[in-house]
Every structure is written in C-alpha cells, then in structure tokens.
ChimeraX commands (.cxc) that place a marker at each C-alpha (Angstrom):
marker #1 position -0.10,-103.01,36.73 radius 0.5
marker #1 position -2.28,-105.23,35.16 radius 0.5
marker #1 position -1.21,-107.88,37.33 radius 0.5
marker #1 position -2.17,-105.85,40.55 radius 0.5
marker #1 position -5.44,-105.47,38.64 radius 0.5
marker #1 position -6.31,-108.94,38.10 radius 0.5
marker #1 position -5.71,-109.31,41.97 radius 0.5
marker #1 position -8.31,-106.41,42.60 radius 0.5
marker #1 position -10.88,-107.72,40.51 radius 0.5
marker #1 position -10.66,-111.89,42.05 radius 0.5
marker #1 position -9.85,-110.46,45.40 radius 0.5
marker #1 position -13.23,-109.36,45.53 radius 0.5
marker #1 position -13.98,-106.46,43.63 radius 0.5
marker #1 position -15.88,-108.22,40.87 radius 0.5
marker #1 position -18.22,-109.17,43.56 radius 0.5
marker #1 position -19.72,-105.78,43.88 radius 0.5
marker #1 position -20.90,-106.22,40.27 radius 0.5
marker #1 position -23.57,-108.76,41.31 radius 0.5
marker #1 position -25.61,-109.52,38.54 radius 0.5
marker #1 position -23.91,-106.16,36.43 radius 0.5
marker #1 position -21.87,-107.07,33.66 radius 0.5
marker #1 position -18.24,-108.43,33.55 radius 0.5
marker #1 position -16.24,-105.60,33.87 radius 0.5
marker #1 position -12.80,-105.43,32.59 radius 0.5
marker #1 position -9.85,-104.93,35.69 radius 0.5
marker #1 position -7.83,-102.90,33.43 radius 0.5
marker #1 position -8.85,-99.53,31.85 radius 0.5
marker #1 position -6.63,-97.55,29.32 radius 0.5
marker #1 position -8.05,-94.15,28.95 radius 0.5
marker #1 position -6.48,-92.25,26.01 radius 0.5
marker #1 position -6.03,-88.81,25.65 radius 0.5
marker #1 position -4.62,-87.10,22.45 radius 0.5
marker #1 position -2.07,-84.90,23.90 radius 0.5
marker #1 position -0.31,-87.37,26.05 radius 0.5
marker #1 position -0.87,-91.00,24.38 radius 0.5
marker #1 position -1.42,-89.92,20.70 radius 0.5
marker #1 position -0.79,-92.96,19.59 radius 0.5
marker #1 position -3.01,-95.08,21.45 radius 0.5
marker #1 position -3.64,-98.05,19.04 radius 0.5
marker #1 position 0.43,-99.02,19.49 radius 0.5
marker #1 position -0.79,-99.11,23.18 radius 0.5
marker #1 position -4.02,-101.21,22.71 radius 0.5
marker #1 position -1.80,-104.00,20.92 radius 0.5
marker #1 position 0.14,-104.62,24.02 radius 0.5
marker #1 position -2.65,-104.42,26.17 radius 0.5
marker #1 position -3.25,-107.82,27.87 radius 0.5
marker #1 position -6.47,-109.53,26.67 radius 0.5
marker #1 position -9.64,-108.78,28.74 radius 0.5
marker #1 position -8.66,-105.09,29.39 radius 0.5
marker #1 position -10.31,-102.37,27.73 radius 0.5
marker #1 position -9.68,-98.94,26.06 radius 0.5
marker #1 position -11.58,-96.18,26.81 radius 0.5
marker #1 position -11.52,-93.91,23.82 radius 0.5
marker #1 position -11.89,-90.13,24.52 radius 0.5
marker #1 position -12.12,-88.63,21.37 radius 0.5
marker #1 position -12.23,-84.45,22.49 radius 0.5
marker #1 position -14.37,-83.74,19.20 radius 0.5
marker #1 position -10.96,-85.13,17.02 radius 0.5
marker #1 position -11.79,-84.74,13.17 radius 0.5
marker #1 position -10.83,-88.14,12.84 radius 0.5
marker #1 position -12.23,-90.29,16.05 radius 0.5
marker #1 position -14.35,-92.27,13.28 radius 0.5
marker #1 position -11.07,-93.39,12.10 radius 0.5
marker #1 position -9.05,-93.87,14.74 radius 0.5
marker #1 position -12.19,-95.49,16.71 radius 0.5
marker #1 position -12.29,-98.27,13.41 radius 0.5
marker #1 position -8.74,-98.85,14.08 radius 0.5
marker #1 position -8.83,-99.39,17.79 radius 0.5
marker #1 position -11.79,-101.37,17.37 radius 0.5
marker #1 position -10.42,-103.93,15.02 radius 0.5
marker #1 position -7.42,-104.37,17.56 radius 0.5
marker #1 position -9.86,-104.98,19.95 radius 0.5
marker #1 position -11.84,-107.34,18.58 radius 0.5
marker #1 position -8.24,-109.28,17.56 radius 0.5
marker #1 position -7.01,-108.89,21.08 radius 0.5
marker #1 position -9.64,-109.80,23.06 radius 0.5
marker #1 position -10.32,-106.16,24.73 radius 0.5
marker #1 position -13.09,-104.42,25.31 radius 0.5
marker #1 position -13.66,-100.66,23.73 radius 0.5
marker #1 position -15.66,-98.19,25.16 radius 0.5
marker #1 position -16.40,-94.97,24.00 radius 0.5
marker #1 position -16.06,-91.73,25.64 radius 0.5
marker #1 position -19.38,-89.30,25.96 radius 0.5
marker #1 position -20.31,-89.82,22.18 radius 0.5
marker #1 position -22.69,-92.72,22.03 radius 0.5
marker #1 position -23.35,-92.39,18.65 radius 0.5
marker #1 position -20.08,-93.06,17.71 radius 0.5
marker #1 position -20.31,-96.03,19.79 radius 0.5
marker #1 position -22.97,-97.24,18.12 radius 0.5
marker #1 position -21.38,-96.82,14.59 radius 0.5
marker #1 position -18.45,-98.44,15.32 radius 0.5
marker #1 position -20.08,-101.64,17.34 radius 0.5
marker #1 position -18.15,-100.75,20.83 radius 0.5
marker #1 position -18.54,-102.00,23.84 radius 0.5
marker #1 position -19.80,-99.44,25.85 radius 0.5
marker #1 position -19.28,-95.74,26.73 radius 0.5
marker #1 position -17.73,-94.41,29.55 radius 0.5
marker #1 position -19.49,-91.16,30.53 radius 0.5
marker #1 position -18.74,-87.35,32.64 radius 0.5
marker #1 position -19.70,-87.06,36.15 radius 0.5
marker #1 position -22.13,-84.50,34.55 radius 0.5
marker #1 position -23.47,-86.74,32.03 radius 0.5
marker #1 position -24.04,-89.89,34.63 radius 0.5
marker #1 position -27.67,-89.59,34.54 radius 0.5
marker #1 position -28.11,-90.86,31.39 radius 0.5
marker #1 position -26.24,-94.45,31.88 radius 0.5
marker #1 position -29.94,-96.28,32.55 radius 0.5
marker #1 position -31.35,-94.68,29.00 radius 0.5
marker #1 position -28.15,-95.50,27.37 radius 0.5
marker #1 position -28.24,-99.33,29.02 radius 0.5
marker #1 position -32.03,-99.45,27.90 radius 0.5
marker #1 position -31.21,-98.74,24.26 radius 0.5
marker #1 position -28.23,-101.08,24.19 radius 0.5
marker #1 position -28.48,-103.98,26.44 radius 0.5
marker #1 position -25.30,-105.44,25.57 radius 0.5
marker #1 position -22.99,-102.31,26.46 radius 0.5
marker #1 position -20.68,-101.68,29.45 radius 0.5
marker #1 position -21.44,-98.22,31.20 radius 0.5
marker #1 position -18.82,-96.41,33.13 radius 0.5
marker #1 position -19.40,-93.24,34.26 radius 0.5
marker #1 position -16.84,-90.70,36.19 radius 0.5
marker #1 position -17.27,-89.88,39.87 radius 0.5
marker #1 position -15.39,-87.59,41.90 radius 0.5
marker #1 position -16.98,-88.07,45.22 radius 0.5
marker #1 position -18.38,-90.98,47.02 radius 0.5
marker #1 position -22.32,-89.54,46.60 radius 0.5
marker #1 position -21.61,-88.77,42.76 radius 0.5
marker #1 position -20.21,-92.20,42.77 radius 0.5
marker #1 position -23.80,-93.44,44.46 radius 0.5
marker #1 position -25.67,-91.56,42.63 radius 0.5
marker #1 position -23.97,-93.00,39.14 radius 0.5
marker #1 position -24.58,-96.34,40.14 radius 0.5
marker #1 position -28.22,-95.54,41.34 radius 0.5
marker #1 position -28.85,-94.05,37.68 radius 0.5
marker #1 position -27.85,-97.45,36.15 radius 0.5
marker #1 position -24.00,-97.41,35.60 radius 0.5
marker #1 position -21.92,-100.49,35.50 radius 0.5
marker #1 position -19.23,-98.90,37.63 radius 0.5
marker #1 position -17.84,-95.97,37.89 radius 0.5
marker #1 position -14.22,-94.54,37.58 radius 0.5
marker #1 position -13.43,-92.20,40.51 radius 0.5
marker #1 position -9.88,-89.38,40.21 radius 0.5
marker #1 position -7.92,-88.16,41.27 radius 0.5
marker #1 position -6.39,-90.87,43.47 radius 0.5
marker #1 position -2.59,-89.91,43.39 radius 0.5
marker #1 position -0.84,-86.60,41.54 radius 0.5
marker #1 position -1.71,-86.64,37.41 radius 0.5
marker #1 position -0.34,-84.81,34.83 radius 0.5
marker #1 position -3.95,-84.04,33.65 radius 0.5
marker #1 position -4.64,-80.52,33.55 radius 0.5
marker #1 position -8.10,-81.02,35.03 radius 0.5
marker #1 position -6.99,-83.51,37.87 radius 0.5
marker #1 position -7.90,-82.40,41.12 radius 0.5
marker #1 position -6.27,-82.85,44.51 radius 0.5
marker #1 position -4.95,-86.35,45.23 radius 0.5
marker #1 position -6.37,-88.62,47.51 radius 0.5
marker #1 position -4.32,-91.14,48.34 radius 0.5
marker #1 position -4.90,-94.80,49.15 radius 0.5
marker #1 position -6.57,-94.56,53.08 radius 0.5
marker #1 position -9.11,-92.15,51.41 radius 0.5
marker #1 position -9.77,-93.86,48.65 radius 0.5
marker #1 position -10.31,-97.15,50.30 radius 0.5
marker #1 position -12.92,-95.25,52.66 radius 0.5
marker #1 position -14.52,-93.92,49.70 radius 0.5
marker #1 position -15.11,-96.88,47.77 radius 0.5
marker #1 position -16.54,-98.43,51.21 radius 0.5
marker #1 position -19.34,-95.55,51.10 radius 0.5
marker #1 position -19.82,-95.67,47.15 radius 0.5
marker #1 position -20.27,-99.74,47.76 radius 0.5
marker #1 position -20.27,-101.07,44.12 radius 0.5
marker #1 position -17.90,-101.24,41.39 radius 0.5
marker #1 position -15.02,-98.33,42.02 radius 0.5
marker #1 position -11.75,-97.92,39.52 radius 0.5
marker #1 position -8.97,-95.92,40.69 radius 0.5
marker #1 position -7.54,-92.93,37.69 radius 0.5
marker #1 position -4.87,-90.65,38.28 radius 0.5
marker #1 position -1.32,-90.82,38.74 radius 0.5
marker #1 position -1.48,-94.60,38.63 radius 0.5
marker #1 position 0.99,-96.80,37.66 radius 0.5
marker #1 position 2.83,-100.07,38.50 radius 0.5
marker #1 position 4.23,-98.50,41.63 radius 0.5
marker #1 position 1.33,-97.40,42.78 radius 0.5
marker #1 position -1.19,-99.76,42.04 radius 0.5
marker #1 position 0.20,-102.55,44.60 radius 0.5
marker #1 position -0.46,-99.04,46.95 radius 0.5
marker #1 position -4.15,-99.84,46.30 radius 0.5
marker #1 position -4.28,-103.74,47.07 radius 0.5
marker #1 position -6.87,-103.30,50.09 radius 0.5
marker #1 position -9.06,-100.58,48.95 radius 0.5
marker #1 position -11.41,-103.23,47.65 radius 0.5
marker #1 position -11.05,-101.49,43.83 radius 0.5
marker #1 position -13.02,-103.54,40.66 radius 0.5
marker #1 position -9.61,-102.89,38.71 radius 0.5
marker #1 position -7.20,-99.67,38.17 radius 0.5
marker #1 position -7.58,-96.94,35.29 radius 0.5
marker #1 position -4.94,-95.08,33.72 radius 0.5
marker #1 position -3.27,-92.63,31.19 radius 0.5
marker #1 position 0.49,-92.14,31.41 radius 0.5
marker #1 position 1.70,-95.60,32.63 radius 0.5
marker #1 position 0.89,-97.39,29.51 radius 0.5
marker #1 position 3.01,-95.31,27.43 radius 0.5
marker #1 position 6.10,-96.84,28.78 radius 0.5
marker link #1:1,2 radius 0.2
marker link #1:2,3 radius 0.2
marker link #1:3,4 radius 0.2
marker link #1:4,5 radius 0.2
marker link #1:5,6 radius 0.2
marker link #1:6,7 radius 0.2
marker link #1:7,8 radius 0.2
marker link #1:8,9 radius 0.2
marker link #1:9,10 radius 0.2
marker link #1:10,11 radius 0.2
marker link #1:11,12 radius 0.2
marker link #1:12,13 radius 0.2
marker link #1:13,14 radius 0.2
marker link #1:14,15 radius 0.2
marker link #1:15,16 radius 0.2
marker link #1:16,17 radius 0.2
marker link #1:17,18 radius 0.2
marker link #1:18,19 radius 0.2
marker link #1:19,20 radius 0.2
marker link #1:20,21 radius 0.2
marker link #1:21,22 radius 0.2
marker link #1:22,23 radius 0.2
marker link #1:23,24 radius 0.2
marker link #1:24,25 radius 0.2
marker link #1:25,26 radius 0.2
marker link #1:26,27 radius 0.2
marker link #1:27,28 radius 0.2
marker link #1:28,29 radius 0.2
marker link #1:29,30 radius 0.2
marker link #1:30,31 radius 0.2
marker link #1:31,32 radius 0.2
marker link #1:32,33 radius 0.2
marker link #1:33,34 radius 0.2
marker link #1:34,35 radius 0.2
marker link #1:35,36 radius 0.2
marker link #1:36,37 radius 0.2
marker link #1:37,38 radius 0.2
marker link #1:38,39 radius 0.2
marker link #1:39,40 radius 0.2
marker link #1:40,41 radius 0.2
marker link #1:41,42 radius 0.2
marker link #1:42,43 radius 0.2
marker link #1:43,44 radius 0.2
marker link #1:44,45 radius 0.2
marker link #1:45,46 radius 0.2
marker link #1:46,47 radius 0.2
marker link #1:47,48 radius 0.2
marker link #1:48,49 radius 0.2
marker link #1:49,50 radius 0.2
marker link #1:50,51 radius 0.2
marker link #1:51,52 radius 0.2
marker link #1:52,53 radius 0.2
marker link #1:53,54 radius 0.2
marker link #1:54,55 radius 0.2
marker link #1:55,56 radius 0.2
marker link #1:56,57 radius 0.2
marker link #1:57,58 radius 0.2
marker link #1:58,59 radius 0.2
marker link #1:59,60 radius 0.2
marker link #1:60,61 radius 0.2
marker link #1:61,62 radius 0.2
marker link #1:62,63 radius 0.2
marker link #1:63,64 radius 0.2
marker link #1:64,65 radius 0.2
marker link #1:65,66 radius 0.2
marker link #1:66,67 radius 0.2
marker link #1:67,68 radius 0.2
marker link #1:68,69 radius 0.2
marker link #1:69,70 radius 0.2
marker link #1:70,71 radius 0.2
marker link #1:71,72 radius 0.2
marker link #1:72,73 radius 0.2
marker link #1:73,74 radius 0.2
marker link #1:74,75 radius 0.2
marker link #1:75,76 radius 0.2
marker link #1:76,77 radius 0.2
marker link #1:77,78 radius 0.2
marker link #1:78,79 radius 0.2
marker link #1:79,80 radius 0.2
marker link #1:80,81 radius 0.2
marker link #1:81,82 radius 0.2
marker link #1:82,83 radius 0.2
marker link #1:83,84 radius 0.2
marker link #1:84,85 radius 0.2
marker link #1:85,86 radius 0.2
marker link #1:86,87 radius 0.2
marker link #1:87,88 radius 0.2
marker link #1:88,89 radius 0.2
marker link #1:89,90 radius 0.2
marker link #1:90,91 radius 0.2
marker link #1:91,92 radius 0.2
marker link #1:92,93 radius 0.2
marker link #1:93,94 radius 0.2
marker link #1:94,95 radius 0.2
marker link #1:95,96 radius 0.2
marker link #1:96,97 radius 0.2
marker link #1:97,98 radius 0.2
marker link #1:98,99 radius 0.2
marker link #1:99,100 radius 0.2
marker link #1:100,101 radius 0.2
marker link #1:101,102 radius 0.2
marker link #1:102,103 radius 0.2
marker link #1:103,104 radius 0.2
marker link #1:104,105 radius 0.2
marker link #1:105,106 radius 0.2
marker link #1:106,107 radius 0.2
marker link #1:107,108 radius 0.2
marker link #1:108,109 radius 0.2
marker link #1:109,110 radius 0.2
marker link #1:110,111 radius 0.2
marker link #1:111,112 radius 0.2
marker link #1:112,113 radius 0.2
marker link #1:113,114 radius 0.2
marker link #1:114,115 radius 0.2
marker link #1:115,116 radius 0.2
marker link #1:116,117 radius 0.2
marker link #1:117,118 radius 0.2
marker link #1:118,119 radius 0.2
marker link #1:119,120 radius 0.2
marker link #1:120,121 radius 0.2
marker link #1:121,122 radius 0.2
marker link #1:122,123 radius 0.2
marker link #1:123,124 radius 0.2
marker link #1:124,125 radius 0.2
marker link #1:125,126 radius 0.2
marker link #1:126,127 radius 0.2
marker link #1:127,128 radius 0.2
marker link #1:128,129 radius 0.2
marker link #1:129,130 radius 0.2
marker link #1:130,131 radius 0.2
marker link #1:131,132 radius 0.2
marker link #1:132,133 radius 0.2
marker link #1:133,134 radius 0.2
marker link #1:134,135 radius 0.2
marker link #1:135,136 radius 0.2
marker link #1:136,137 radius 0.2
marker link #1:137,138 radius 0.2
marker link #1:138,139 radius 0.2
marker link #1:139,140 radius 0.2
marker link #1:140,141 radius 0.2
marker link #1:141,142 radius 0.2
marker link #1:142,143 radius 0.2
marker link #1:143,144 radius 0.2
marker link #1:144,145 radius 0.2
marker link #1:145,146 radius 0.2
marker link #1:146,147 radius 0.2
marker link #1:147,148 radius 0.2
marker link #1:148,149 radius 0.2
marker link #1:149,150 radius 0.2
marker link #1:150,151 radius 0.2
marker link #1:151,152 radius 0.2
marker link #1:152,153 radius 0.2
marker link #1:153,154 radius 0.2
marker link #1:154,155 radius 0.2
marker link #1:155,156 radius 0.2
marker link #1:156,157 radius 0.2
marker link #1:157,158 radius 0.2
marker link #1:158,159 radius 0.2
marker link #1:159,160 radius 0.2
marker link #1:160,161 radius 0.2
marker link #1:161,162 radius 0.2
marker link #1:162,163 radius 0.2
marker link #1:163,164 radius 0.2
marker link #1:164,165 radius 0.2
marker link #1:165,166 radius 0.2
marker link #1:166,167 radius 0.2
marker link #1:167,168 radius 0.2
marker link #1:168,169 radius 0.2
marker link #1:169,170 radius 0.2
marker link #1:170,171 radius 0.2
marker link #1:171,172 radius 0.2
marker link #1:172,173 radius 0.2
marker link #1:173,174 radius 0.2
marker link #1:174,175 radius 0.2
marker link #1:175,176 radius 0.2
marker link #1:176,177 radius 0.2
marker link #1:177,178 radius 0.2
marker link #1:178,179 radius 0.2
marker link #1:179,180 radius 0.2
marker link #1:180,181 radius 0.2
marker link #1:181,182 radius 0.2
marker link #1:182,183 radius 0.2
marker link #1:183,184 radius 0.2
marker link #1:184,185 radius 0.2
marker link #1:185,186 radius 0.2
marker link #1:186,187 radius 0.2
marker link #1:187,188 radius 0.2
marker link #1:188,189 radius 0.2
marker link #1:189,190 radius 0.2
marker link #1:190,191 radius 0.2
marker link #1:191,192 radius 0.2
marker link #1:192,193 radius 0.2
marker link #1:193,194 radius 0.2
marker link #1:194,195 radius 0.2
marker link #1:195,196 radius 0.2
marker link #1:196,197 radius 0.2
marker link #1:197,198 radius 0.2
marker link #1:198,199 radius 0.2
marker link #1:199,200 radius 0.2
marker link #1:200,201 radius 0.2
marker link #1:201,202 radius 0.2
view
C-alpha cells in the first residue's frame, strides 16, 4: 500500500498542494478497539508516512501520544493529532487532523501554529471544499470501500471517488476499507496518498 501511495502522491497528487505543506502519502489512523497497539505499527511504518492519533478521550493518550511521538521522530514520520490540539501542542506533533464538524477551525489552528499539518475529514465533495476554503492542508474523505468502522457510511467506490476528488480539487486521501488490494483500485482518481485503519495491522 504504501507503494501505491508514493505513486499517488508523484503522479500528481502532491501538485494540488501548491504552495500547502508537504503532505505525507501515507496515513495510519489508529483507533483503540481495532489497532490497540498502534506504536508496534508506527515502527514498521515506512519513513515519511504519518500517524494520525485518535485518542477517544483515552486516560492515557498523554502517554501513549509520548511514545508514538518518540518513534516518530526516530522514524522519520510525521504525527498528527486527532481533534485535541492541546495535546498536540504538549507533545510537539505535527499537526492535527480534525471532524468534518470541527473543519472550520483549521485556519485559527494554522494561525497559532505555523509549522503544523492540518487534515480535516470530509464526507462530501462541498464539505471537502469548504475544509480546504477554511484553511486545511487536505482533507481525508470515507467511506471509499466497505469498513469495519461502526460509523462508516455507504461505500463509494473508485469511479465516484475519482469524480469527487475532481469537484473537491485540492489535496483528497482515500479512508475506508483500504488496503493493498484496493489501493492499486485507486491509481487514477488523482488521490494526495491513501488513509487507513485495518490494513496495517497485518
């Protein structure tokens, strides 16, 4: 998968940065429930990719967001931080990855933290618009094939996904269901890089 990625992002999907940050073509989102051990998963991770770190109001995301840091910073990844940017802050990440809901506040966040990479979710091609417009770096758009998430949505599939990144027109990763199977699915939908949960547990 993270080869497929690589091809997404010099294909031409780091284009549609411009002048935004460099943005990672890999994204490993971790969820408690079904990667709970996500710092065994950020040491394979290959350098450049990041780890988006969704903490669900964990007692000990202070913790565990020291220790994924420091594996960051010794293998070369980028850590972002999901919703909380205080935490972010403490710990030195990144960036923070933020809800569809909560995309409004990516030029605010940007403003008080030059340096950080903001992602925010999308699950249409005007919310994806819209995020961009409000200063994200990119934005992260689901459900794109069938997920085990409990709050994934309808899948849909590579054709519409390609036309929705054409309206969104700027920085688009694919989350949900994808894995290395899939991803080479996604070569042509003109994707920054590809997002996921469950395919970097194996």
């Amino acid at each position: 998968m993270a080869r497929t990625a690589a091809f997404l992002g010099h294909r031409g999907g780091l284009r549609k940065s411009g002048a935004r940050k460099a943005l990672p073509t890999l994204l490993f989102f971790t969820d408690p429930v079904r990667t709970p051990d996500p710092e065994a998963i950020a040491r394979r991770l290959p350098r450049g990719a990041g780890v988006v770190f969704r903490t669900f109001g964990a007692a000990d995301a202070t913790e565990r967001g020291a220790r994924l840091r420091a594996i960051a910073r010794r293998r070369g990844l980028k850590l972002l931080i999901g919703a909380d940017a205080g935490l972010a802050a403490q710990l030195g990440a990144d960036g923070i990855h933020l809800p569809e809901r909560l995309a409004h506040r990516a030029r605010r966040l940007k403003a008080a933290h030059p340096g950080w990479i903001v992602t925010a979710a999308a699950h249409s091609a005007r919310a994806g618009r819209r995020a961009l417009a409000q200063g994200a770096d990119a934005v992260v758009v689901s459900t794109v094939f069938a997920s085990a998430s409990a709050s994934a949505g309808a899948p849909m599939g590579a054709v519409r996904l390609a036309i929705l990144v054409r309206r969104v027109d700027g920085p688009v990763y694919a989350l949900g269901g994808v894995d290395n199977k899939k991803a080479r699915l996604l070569k042509d939908t003109g994707l920054v890089g590809l997002a996921a949960v469950d395919a970097f547990r194996t």
